[in-house]
C-alpha positions, 0 to 999 in steps of 0.5 A, a space after each residue: 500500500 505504501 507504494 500506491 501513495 510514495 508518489 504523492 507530492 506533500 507539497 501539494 497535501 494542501 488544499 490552497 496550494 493544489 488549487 493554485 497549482 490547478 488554476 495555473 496548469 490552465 492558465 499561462 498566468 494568473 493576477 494575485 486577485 483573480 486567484 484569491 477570488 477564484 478559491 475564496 481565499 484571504 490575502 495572507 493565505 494565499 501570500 504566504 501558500 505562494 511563497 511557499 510553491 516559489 521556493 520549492 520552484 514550482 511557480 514564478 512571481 511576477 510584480 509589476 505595475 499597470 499605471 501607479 497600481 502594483 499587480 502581482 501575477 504568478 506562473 506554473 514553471 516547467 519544474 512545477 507542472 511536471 511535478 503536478 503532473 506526477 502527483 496527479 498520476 499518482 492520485 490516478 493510480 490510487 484511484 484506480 487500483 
């Protein structure tokens, strides 16, 4: 049994985090709002679940601004969509055994 589950990732255990990782497989980038609107989510936990997918290197973060106002974007790096990809081949297998 233990084989079945050796290939989840427990960087994605977390709800936020296999949401922000989800949103970002579909999409190239994603605004800081649009993602915190998309899964309900307060600022602080979606900053610090953020920071946390940046130094495993599986997203980039991207500050700019659009006139005087700061934007935020983040994106899925190639590092993290593959090892997305893996937990969800994982999940798969748990799934269908």
């Amino acid at each position: 049994m233990k084989d079945l589950i050796s290939g989840l990732n427990k960087n994605f255990e977390s709800r936020v985090r296999l949401g922000i990782m989800s949103l970002l497989m579909v999409n190239d980038w994603l605004e800081f709002g649009e993602i915190r609107e998309y899964l309900e989510l307060t600022d602080g936990n979606l900053s610090s679940h953020g920071s946390a997918l940046e130094k495993l290197g599986y997203i980039t973060v991207r500050k700019e601004f659009k006139g005087k106002k700061p934007v935020t974007t983040y994106g899925a790096t190639n590092e993290g969509r593959k090892a997305f990809e893996s937990h969800l081949d994982a999940l798969e297998k748990l799934i269908k055994r």
